[in-house]
MARMIDREN-151397 format. One record per residue (C-alpha): x, z, y. Coordinates in Angstrom, 1 decimal. Example, Ala and Ser with C-alpha at 12.3 -4.5 7.8 and 13.67 -1.06 7.14 Angstrom:
<atom X="12.3" Z="7.8" Y="-4.5"/>
<atom X="13.7" Z="7.1" Y="-1.1"/>
# end
This chain:
<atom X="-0.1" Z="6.2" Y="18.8"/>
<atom X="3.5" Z="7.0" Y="18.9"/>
<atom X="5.6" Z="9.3" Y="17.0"/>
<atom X="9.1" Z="10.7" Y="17.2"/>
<atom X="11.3" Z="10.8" Y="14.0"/>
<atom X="14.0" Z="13.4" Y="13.4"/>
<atom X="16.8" Z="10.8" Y="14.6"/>
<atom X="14.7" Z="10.8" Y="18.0"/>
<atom X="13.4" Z="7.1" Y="17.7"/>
<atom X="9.8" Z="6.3" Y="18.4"/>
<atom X="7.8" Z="5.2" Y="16.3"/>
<atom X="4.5" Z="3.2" Y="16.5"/>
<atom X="1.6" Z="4.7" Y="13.7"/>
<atom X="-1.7" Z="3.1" Y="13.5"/>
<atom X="-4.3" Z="5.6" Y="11.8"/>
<atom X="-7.0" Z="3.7" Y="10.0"/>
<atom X="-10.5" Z="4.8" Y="9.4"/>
<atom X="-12.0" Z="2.7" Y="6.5"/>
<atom X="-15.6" Z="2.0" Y="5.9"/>
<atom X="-15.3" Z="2.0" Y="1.5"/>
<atom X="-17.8" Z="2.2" Y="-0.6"/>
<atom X="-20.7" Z="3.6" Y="2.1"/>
<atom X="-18.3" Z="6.2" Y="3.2"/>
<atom X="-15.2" Z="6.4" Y="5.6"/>
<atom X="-11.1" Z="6.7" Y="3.9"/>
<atom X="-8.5" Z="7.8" Y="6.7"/>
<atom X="-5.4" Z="7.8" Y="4.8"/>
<atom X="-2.6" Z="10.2" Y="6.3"/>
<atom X="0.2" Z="8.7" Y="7.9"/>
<atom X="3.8" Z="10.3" Y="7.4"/>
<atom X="6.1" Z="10.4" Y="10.2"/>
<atom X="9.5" Z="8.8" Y="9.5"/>
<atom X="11.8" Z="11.7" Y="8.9"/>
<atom X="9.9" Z="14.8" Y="8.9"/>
<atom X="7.4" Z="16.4" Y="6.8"/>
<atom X="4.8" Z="16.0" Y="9.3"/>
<atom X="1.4" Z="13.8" Y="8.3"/>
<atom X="-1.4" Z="12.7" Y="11.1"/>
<atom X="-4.8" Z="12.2" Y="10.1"/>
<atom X="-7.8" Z="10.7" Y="11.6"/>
<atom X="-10.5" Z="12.9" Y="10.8"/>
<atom X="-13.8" Z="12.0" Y="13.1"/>
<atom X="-14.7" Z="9.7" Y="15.9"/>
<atom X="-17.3" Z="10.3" Y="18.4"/>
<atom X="-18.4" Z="7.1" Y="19.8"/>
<atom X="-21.0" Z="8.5" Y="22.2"/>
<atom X="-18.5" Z="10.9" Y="24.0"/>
<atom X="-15.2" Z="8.7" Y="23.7"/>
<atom X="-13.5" Z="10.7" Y="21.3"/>
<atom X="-11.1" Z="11.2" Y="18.2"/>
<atom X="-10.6" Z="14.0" Y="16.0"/>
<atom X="-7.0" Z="14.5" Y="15.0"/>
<atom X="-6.0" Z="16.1" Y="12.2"/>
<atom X="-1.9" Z="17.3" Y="12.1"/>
<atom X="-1.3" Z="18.3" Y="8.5"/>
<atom X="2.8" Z="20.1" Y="8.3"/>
<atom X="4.2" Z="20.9" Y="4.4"/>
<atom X="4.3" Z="24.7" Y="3.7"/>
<atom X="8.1" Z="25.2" Y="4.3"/>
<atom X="9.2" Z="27.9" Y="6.5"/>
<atom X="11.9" Z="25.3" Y="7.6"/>
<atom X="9.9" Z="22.5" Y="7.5"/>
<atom X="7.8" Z="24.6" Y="10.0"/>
<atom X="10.7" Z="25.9" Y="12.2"/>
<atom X="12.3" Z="22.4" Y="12.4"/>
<atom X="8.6" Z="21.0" Y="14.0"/>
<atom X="8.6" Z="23.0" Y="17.3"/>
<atom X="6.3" Z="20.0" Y="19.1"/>
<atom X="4.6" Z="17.0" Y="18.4"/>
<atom X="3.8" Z="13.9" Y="21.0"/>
<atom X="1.0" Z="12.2" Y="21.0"/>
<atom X="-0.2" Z="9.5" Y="23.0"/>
<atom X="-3.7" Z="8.4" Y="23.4"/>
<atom X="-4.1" Z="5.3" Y="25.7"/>
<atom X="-6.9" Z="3.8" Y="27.2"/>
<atom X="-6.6" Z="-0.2" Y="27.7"/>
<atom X="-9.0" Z="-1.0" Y="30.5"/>
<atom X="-7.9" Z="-4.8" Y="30.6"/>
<atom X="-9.5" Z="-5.1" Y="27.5"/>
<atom X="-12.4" Z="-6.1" Y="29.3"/>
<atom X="-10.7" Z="-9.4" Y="29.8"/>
<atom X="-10.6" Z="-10.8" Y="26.8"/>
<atom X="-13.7" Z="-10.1" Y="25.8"/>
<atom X="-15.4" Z="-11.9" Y="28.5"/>
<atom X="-12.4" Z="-15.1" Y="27.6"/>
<atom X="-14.9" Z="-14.9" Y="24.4"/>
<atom X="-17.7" Z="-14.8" Y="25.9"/>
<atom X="-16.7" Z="-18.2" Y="27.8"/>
<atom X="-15.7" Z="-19.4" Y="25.0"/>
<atom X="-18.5" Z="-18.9" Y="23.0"/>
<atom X="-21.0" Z="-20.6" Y="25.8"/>
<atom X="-18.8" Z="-23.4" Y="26.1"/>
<atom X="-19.2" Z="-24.5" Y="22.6"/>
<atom X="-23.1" Z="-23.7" Y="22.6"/>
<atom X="-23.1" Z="-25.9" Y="25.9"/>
<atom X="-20.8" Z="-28.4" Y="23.7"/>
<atom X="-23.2" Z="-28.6" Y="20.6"/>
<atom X="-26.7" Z="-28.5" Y="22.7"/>
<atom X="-24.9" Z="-31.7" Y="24.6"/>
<atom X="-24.1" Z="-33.1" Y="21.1"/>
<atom X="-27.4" Z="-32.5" Y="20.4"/>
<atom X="-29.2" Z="-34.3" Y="23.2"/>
<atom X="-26.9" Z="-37.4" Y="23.6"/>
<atom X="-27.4" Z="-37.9" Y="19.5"/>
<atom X="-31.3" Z="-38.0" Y="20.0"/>
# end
């Protein structure tokens, strides 16, 4: 996710959802510059979706100054990739060790 400070650079925020203690911890994150914190508050698994949560301080100028916020969510469908690169990799050392195995006995 992306942010945009006051000075107009970008910024890259990575919200964390932390399993602790038998319950979830998502820490805000502050954007650089402004009074602005983002917070992950739920994820739906089954439908594909995050909860947001956009938490501003309690100054009327603080308020004024924040007129929009960007966010961008962004599906990587390449992922699929390197997860099957795993899965090769992953036979290939079963297939290694059952060879092992056989010439061994």
């Amino acid at each position: 996710m992306t942010g945009t400070g006051e000075n107009k650079r970008t910024y890259n925020l990575k919200p964390e959802y932390i399993v602790k203690e038998g319950g979830f911890v998502a820490p805000e994150l502050q954007i650089p510059g402004r009074d602005v914190f983002i917070k992950l508050s739920a994820i739906n698994a089954s439908e594909g979706a995050i909860r947001l949560k956009i938490i501003l301080e309690e100054d009327e100028d603080t308020i004024a100054a924040v007129d929009m916020l960007g966010v961008e969510i962004s599906k990587k469908p390449l992922i699929l990739i390197l997860w099957l690169g795993c899965l090769v990799l992953l036979a290939g050392t079963f297939l290694s060790l059952y060879h092992r195995k056989e010439k061994s006995a």
